[in-house]
C-alpha positions in Angstrom: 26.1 25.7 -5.1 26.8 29.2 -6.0 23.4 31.2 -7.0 19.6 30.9 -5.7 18.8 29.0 -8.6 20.9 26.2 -8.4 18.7 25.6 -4.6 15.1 25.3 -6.1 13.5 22.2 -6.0 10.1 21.3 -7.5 8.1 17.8 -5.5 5.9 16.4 -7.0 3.7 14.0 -4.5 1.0 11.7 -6.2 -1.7 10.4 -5.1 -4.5 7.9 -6.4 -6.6 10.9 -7.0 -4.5 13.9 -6.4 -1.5 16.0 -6.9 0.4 17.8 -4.8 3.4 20.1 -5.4 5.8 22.6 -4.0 8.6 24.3 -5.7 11.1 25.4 -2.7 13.9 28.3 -2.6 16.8 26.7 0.1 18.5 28.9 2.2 21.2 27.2 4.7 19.2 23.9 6.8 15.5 26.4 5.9 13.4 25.6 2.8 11.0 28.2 1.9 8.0 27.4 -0.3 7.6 30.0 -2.9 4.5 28.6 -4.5 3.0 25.2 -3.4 -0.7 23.7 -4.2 -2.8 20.7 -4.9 -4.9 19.1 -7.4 -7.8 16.9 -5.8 -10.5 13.9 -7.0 -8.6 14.2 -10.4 -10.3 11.9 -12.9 -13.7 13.5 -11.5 -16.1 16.5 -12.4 -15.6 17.7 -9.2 -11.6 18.1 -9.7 -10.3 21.1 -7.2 -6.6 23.0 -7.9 -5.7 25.0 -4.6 -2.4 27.2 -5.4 -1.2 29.5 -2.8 2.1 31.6 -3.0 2.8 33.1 0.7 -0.4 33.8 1.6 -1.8 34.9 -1.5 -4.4 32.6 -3.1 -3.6 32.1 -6.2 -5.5 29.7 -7.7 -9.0 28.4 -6.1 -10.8 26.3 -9.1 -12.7 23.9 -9.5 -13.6 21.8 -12.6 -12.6 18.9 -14.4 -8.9 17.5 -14.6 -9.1 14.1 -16.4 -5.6 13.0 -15.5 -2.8 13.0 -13.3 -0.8 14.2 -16.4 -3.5 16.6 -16.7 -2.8 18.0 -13.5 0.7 18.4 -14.0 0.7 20.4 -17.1 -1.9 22.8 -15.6 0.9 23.0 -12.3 4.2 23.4 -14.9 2.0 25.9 -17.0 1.2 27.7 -13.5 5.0 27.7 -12.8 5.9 29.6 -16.1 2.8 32.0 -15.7 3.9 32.9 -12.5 8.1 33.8 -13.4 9.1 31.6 -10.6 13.0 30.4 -10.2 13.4 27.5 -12.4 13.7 24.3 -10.3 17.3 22.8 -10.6 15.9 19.5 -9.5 12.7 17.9 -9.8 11.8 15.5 -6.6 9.1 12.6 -7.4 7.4 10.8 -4.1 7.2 6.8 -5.5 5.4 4.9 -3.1 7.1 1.3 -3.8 10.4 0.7 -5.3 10.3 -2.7 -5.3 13.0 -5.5 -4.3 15.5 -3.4 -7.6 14.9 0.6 -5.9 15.6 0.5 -2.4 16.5 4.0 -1.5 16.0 7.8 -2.9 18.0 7.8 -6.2 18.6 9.9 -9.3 16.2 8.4 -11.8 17.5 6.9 -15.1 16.3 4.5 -17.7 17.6 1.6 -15.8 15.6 3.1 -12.4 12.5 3.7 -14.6 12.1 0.4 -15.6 12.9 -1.0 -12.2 10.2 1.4 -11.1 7.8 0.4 -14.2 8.2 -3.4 -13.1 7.4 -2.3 -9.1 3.9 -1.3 -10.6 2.5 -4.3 -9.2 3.1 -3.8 -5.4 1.3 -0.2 -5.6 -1.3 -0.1 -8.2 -3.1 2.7 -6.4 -0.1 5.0 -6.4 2.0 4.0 -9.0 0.3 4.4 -12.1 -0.6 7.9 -11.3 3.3 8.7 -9.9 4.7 7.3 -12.9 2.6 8.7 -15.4 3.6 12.3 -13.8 7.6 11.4 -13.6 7.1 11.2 -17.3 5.3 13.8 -18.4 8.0 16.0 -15.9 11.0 14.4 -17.5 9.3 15.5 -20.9 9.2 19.3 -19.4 12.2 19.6 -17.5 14.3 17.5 -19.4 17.9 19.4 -18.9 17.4 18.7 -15.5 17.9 16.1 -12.8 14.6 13.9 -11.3 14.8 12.5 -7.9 12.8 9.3 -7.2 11.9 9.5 -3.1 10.6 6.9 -2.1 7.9 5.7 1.1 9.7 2.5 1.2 13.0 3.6 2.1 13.0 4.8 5.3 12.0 1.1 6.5 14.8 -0.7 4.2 16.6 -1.3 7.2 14.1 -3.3 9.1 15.1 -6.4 11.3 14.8 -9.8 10.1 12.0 -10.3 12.4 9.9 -7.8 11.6 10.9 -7.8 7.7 10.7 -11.6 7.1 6.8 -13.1 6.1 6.3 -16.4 7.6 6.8 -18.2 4.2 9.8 -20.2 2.5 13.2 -18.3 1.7 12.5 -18.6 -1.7 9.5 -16.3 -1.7 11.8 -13.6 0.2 15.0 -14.0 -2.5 12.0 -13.0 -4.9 11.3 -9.8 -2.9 8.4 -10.5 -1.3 8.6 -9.6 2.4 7.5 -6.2 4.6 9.1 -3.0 3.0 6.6 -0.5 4.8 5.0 3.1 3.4 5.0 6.8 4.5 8.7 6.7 5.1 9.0 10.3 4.1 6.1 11.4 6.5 8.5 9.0 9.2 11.8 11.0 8.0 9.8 14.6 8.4 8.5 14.2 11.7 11.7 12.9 13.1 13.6 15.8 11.0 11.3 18.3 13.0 11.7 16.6 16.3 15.3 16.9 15.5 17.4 16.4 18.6 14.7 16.2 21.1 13.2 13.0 19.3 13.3 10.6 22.6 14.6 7.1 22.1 11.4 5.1 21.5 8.7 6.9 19.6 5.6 6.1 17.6 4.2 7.6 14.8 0.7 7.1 13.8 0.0 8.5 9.8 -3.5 8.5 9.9 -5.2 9.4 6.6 -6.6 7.9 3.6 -3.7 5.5 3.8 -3.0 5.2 7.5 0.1 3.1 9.0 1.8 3.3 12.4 5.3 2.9 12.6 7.8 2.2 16.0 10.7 3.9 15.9 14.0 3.4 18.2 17.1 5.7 18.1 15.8 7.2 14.8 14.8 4.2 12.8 12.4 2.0 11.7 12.1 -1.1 13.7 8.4 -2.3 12.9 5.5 -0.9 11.0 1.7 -2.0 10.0 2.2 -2.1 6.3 3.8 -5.2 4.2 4.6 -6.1 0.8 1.8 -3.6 -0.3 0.4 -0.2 1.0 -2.8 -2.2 1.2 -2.2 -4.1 4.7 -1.9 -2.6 8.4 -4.9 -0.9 9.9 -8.5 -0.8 8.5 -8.4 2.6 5.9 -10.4 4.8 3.9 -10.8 2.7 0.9 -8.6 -0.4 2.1 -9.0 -3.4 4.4 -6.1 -3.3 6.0 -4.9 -6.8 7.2 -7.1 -9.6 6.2 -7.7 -13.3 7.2 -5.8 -14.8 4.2 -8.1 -17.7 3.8 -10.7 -15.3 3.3 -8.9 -14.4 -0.2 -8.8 -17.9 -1.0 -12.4 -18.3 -0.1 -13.6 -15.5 -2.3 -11.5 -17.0 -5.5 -13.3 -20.4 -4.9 -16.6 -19.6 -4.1 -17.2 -16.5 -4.8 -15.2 -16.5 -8.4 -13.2 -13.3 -8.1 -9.8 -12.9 -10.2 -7.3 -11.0 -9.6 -8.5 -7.9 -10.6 -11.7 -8.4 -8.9 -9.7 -8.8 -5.7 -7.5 -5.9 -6.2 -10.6 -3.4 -6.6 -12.0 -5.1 -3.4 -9.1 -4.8 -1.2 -7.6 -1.3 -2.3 -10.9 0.6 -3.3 -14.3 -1.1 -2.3 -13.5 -1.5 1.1 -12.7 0.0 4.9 -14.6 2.8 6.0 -16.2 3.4 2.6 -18.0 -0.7 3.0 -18.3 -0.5 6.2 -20.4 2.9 6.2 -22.3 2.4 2.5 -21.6 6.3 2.6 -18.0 7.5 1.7 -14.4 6.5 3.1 -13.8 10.5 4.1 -13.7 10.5 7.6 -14.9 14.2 7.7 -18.1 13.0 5.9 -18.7 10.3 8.2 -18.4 12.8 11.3 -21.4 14.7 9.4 -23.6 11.6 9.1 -23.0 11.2 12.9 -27.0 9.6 13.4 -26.0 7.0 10.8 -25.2 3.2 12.4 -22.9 2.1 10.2 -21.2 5.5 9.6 -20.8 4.9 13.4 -19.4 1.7 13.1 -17.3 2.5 10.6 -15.6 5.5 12.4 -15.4 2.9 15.8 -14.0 0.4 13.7 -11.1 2.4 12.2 -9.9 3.9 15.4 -10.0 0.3 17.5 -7.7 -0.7 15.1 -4.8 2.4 15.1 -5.1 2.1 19.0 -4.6 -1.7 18.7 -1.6 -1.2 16.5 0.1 1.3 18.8 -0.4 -1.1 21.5 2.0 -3.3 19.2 4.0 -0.7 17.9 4.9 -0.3 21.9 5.3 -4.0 22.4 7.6 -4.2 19.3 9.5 -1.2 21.5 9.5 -2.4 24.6 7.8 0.6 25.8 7.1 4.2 24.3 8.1 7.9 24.9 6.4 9.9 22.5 3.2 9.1 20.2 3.4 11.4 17.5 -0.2 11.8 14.8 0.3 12.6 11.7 -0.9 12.9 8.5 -5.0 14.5 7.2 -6.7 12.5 10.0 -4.1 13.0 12.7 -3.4 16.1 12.3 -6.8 17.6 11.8 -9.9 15.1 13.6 -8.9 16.0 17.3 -12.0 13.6 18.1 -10.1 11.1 16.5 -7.1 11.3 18.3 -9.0 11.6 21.5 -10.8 8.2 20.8 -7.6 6.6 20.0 -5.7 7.9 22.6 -8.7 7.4 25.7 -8.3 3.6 24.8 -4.4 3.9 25.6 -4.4 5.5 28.7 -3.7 2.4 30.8 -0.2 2.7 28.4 -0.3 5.9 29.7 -0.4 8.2 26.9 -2.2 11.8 27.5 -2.5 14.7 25.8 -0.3 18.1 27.0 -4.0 19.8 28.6 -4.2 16.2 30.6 -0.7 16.1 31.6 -0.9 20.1 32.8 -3.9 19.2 34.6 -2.3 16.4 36.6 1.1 18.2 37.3 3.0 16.6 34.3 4.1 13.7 36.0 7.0 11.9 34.6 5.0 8.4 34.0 3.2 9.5 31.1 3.6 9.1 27.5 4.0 12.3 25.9 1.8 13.0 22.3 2.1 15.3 20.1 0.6 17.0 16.8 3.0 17.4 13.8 2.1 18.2 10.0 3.8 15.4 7.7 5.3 17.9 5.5 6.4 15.4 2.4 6.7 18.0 0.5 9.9 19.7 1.4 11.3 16.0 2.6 11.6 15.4 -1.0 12.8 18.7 -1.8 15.9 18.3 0.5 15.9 14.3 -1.2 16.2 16.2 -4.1 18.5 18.9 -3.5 21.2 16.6 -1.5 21.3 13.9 -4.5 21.6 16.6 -6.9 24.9 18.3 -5.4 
């Protein structure tokens, strides 16, 4: 690469009901954001854009954005207003690939249909994700679009932790555990970098929570399967189910299909469980509420009982790493999960001081899932 321009990279990072972006300037192994925002409860009259450049606000709005493709012209109008760099390389986070898309690729027509088809194993993320790679193909059309996807940091999983328990057939059809928020995996271990310990676990704990074991930099287990949907108990989600129950609910209670999906993916978790809202920062407000109780209880029995697998899959632990808007940000939560574990014996750094840092515990630690400028380096290394 031979100028500045040729090292910009806009991501683009869909969610169900919000975009966030990031247009990055690369300079050697650094990325530097020049501009970077997000678009939230799109689809809603309460829609908010947040642009910052530095620390400069410079955007802070709220009012309606009726679509994700909405969002993104507002962002690539932004861009042009502001007299950025143009980006070289346009970075896209797709949740599920499916069995075709199994790592971070240049996208074509033959990737976009494969992509298209892999609607099925994401429908809260991929509709939105692929309606924005679209419109952004539309705008930056001389340019190169990088699909990044959560699924490939787990493509490597063992047999035993990749294979369902059903007939061979089933998995030569694709269906088997792929696992999510690889690129939250691949940006915590990039920032851990050579002091990433052997055995480590890393719980993404956010709308969409997973936890994930990780030995000698790769993915050996993790809580979600075929579908961002199973795993721990989420926002909106169920998390892992009794599977008769789904069969009970077709036969006697008469939902299809689509009737389950809306159940599983959007009508459930901390959102049923309180009757109030799946936002765990809303919940903390209702604190006198029972069920908004129960619901908070409910989610963080079942990250700490996951972890507890995540070590057995390890055969022990060295560092517990939180991620994600939860584990970054609701020390209580972290504090609830982690006082369950301490038998494993994880504590945090003012417990460990406090105790003269023996060697027997099980470091944890704090670390923003910066997706952002994951894809941007996705996006920048498949370009050259």
């Amino acid at each position: 690469m031979t100028s500045t321009e040729d090292r910009v990279a806009l991501s683009l990072n869909c969610g169900s009901s919000s975009l966030k972006f990031a247009l990055f300037q690369q300079d050697g192994d650094a990325f530097e954001a020049l501009i970077e925002g997000e678009a939230e409860a799109i689809g809603t009259p309460q829609s908010r854009l947040s642009v910052s450049a530095g620390r400069d606000v410079v955007v802070s709005k709220t009012g309606p954005l009726e679509s994700h493709e909405a969002a993104a012209a507002r962002v690539f109008r932004l861009l042009d207003e502001r007299g950025v760099p143009p980006p070289t390389a346009i970075g896209h986070r797709v949740v599920h690939g499916g069995p075709s898309v199994r790592d971070h690729c240049l996208v074509d027509d033959r990737v976009l249909l494969a992509l298209e088809a892999a609607r099925v194993f994401a429908p809260l993320h991929a509709p939105a994700a692929l309606a924005v790679l679209t419109a952004a193909r539309e705008r930056f059309s001389e340019r190169p679009h990088i699909a990044c996807l959560d699924t490939a940091f787990h493509r490597n999983l063992p047999d035993v932790a990749r294979r369902l328990p059903l007939a061979a057939s089933f998995q030569e059809a694709g269906i088997e555990r792929y696992g999510f928020h690889g690129l939250s995996c691949e940006s915590v271990l990039r920032q851990l970098g050579a002091d990433a310990p052997r055995r480590i676990i890393i719980a993404h704990l956010g709308s969409g929570s997973s936890v994930t074991a990780v030995r000698s930099g790769r993915s050996v287990d993790t809580t979600m399967g075929l579908t961002p949907t199973g795993g721990v108990m989420m926002a909106t989600r169920t998390g892992d189910l009794d599977p008769g129950l789904l069969v009970y609910l077709i036969r006697e209670r008469g939902l299809d299909a689509d009737g389950l999906e809306a159940l599983v993916n959007r009508e459930s978790g901390m959102k049923a469980v309180s009757g109030l809202s799946g936002d765990l920062r809303l919940l903390r407000e209702a604190a006198g509420n029972e069920p908004a109780r129960l619901a908070i209880d409910m989610y963080v029995y079942s990250v700490r009982k996951q972890i507890a697998a995540m070590a057995a899959a390890l055969e022990g632990v060295d560092l517990v790493v939180f991620t994600g808007g939860i584990g970054q940000n609701d020390a209580q939560a972290r504090a609830q999960i982690s006082g369950g574990l301490q038998w494993l014996g994880l504590r945090d750094a003012e417990t460990r001081r406090s105790a003269g840092d023996r060697a027997d515990f099980i470091e944890v630690r704090v670390l923003a899932a910066n997706e952002e400028e994951q894809i941007a380096r996705h996006a920048i290394r498949l370009t050259r």
